[in-house]
N, C-alpha and C positions, 0 to 999 in steps of 0.2 A: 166347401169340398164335398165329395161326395162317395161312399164307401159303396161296392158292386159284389155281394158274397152269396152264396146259395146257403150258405150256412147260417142260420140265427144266430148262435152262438158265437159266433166268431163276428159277425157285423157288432154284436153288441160289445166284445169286447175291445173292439177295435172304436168304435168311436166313445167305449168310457174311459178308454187311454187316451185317447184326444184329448175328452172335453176334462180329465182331469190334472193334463201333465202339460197342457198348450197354455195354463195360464190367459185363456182367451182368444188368444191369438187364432186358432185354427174351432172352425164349426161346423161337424160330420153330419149330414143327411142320408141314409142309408136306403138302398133297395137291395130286392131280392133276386133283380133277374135283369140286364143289360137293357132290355124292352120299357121297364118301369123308369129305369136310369133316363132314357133315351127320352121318355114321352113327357115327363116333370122339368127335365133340362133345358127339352130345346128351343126355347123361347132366349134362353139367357143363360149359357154355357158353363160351370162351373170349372174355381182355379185349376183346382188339384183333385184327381181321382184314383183311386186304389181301387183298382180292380182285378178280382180274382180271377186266374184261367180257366179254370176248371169247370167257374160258372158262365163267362160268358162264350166259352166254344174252345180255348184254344188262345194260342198267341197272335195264331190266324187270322182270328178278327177282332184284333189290336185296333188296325190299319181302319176298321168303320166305325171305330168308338170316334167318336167327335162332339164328345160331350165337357170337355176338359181342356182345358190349356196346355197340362202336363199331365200324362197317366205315368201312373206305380202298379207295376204286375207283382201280385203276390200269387203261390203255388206252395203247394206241400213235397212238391215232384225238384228234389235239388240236384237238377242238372246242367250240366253248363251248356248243352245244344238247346233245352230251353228256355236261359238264359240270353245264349245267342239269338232264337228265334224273338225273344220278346224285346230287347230291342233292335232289334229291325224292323219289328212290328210295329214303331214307333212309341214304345215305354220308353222314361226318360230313366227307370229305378227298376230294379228288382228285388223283390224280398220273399224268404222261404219261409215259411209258417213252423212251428208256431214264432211271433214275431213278439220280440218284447218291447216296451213302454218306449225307453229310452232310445230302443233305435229309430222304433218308426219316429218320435219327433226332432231327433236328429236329421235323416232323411227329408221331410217335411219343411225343415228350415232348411235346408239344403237347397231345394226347391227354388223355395222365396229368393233364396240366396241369389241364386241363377239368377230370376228375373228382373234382380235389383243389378245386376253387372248390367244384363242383355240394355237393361234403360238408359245406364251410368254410361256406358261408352260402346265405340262403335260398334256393331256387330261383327264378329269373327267367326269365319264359317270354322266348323268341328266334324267336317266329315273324312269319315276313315274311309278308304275303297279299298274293298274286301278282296285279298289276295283271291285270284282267278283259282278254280279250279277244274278239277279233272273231270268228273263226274258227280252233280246233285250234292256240292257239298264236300266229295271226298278231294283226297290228293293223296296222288298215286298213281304212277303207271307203271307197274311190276306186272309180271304173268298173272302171280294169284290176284291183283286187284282188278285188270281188266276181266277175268272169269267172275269176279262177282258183278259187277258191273253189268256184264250179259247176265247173269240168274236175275240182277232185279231189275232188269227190263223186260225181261219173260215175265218173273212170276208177277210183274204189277198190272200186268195184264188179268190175272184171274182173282177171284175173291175168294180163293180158297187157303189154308191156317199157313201161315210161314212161320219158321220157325227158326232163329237163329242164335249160333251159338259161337264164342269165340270168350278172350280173356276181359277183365274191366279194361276201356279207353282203346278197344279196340275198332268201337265202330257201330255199336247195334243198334242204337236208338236214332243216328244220322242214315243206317240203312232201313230202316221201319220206317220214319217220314219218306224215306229217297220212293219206297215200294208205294206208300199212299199217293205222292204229287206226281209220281209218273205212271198213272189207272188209267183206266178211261178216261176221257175229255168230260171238265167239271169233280173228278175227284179229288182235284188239291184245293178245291174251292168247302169240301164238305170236311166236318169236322174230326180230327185227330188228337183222342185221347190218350194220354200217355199214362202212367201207374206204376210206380218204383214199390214190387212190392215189398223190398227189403227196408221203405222208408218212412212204411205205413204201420203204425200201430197193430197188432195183431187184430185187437177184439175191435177196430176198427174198420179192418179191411175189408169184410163182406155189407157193412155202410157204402165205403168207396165205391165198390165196383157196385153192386147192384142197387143203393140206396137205401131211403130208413122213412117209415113213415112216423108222423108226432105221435111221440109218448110211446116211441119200439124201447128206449134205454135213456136212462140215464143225461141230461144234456139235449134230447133229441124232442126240442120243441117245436118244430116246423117239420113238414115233406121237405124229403133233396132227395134229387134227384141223382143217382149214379152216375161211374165213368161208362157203363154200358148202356147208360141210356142219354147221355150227353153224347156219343159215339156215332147216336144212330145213322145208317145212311155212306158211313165214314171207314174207321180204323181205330180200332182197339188197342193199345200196345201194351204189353203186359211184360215189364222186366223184371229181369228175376225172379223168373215165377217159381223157382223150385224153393224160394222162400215163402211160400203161402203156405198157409196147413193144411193138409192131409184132407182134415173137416170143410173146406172152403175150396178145395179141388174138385171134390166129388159136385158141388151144388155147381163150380164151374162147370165140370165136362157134364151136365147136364144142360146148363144153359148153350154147350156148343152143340148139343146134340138135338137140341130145341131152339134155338132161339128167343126163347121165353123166361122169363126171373120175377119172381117177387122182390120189391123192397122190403127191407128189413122189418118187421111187424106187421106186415103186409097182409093181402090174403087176394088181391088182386093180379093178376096176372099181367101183364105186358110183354109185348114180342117189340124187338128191333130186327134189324138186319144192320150186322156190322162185320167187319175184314176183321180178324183176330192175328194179328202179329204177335208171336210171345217169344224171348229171349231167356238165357242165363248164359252165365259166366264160370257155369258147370260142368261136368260132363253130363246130358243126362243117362246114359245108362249109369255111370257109376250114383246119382243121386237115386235112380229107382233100385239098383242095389242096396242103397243107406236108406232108405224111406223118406227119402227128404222129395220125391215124385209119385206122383200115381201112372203106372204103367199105360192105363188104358186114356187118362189123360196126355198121355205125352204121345202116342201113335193116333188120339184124334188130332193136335195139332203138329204135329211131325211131317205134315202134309208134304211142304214145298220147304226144304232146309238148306239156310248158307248156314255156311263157315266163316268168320274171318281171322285171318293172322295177327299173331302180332305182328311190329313191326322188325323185330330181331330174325322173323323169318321172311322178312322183306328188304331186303337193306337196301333194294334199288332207290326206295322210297324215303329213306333217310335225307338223302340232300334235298329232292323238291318239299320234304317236308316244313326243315327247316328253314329255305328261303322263305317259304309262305309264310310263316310265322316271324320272319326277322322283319318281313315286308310290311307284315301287321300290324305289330309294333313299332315300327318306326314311320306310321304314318299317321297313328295313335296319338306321337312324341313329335311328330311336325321333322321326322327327321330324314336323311338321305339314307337307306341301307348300302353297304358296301357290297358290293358284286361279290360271291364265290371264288376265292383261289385256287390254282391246282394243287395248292398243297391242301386247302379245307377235303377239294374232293377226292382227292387223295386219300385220305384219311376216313372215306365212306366205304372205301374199296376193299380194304384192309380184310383179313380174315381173324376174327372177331376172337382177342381172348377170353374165358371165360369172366373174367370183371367185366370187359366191355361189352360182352354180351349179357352179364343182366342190367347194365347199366340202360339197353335199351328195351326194356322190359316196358308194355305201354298199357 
């Protein structure tokens, strides 16, 4: 098998849980970069690969690793549209970092598990078909959702900062991929970095985004390279950003203001060119009120701004929501979904007591 992490530290701890908790069974070869994976491999494919997004591009180019029988996407980024994106990407697994012993070799045998059925008896196709929808991923056709719809067909048109804001599971990080894959012709081909920075360690986070050269801190025994320079060429997306610090804002709005950033210990300079997408689930005037924003950061990337709703101020959306999701599942489960009653839609029409209007709180 074979481990793909831009991190040192993490390839090693990832293959000294292997080789000390697989009893034998499993034996981790590791690289630093998909290129090194690709050039050692391809002679003679290995079973099982864990590899990281972050380091080989994306979930995006899942779909040209073909170095594996079975890949496992691990990320630090725990969300479920990247979850989604990874397998479709064709990952057989997904796992969020940091990842402990016992799961990954549960996982691992899980694996093998699969392979020993796939041999033992016939093969049984396992494919779900992905309830249709409306636009790039959404469902929805309410007024307010066809209005965003038009804004990110305009604004993916330009590379200039979008910025968007609405409640958690409303939508922001399926509208930030929706603005990269519908760019110019070949931008859903170039790389889309994503960055929860509510999920990232503090003293961590200016690593993340701009990277760290050997011996900047603590742990940091190799060069890695950042989400801003894994980006390049691409889309940045920066959630939650009125979760970063204050200290870590200013070096942001200067790298939007330049294009240029040291890695962390650094003293080198590097420029990319990247689409800056950044999101919260905030107000930001009331955060630049609290100091939880920097004013002059938020009107450089305030550029091009959606809104999205929830869904309690959509309620047209409510029924095609839930077929989509009933149709999901039960195609997941091998099963028939039952058609909508006039009484189910009935009951989407209703004018909302306040229970049932936070009950749709998304």
């Amino acid at each position: 098998m074979a481990i793909i992490d831009g991190d040192a530290a993490q390839r090693r701890n990832l293959a000294s849980m292997i080789a000390e908790r697989s009893a034998g069974r499993f034996v981790a070869v590791t690289f630093a970069n998909a290129g090194e994976a690709e050039a050692a491999v391809r002679a003679e494919p290995v079973g099982i690969l864990i590899a990281d997004l972050e380091t080989i591009g994306g979930a995006a180019r899942l779909p040209q690793m073909s170095v594996a029988r079975t890949t496992i996407a691990t990320t630090v980024n725990a969300s479920l549209t990247t979850a989604i994106a990874a397998v479709r990407g064709g990952a057989a697994d997904f796992l969020v970092k940091p990842i402990g012993a016992k799961v990954l070799i549960e996982h691992l045998e899980a694996v093998v598990a699969g392979w020993q059925t796939e041999t033992s008896a016939a093969p049984v196709p396992n494919v779900v078909t992905p309830a249709p929808t409306d636009f790039a991923g959404f469902i929805g056709r309410s007024p307010p959702m066809l209005a965003v719809y038009e804004q990110i067909r305009r604004m993916a048109q330009s590379r200039a900062p979008v910025f968007l804001t609405g409640e958690s599971g409303t939508g922001k990080e399926l509208a930030a991929e929706a603005i990269h894959t519908l760019g110019a012709p070949g931008d859903a081909a170039r790389p889309f970095v994503a960055i929860n920075c509510s999920a990232v360690p503090r003293d961590l986070m200016e690593s993340e985004i701009f990277g760290h050269v050997r011996g900047a801190f603590t742990g940091a025994t190799d060069n890695r390279s950042g989400a801003a320079e894994l980006a390049d060429g691409g889309t940045l997306f920066l959630d939650e950003l009125t979760e970063m610090e204050l200290s870590l804002q200013a070096k942001l709005l200067r790298f939007v203001q330049t294009g240029s950033f040291r890695r962390v210990g650094g003293s080198e300079a590097k420029r990319v060119n990247v689409r800056i997408v950044s999101a919260t689930n905030r107000d930001p005037l009331t955060a630049i009120a609290g100091g939880q924003l920097r004013a002059d950061l938020f009107y450089r990337l305030h550029v091009l701004p959606i809104h999205l709703l929830p869904l309690r101020e959509r309620r047209e959306d409510i029924l095609p929501l839930a077929e989509a999701f009933l149709a999901r599942f039960a195609a997941e489960e091998g099963a028939r979904p039952s058609p909508s009653t006039p009484a189910r839609r009935k009951c989407c029409s209703r004018t909302p007591t306040p229970a049932t209007s936070a009950s749709l709180r998304t």
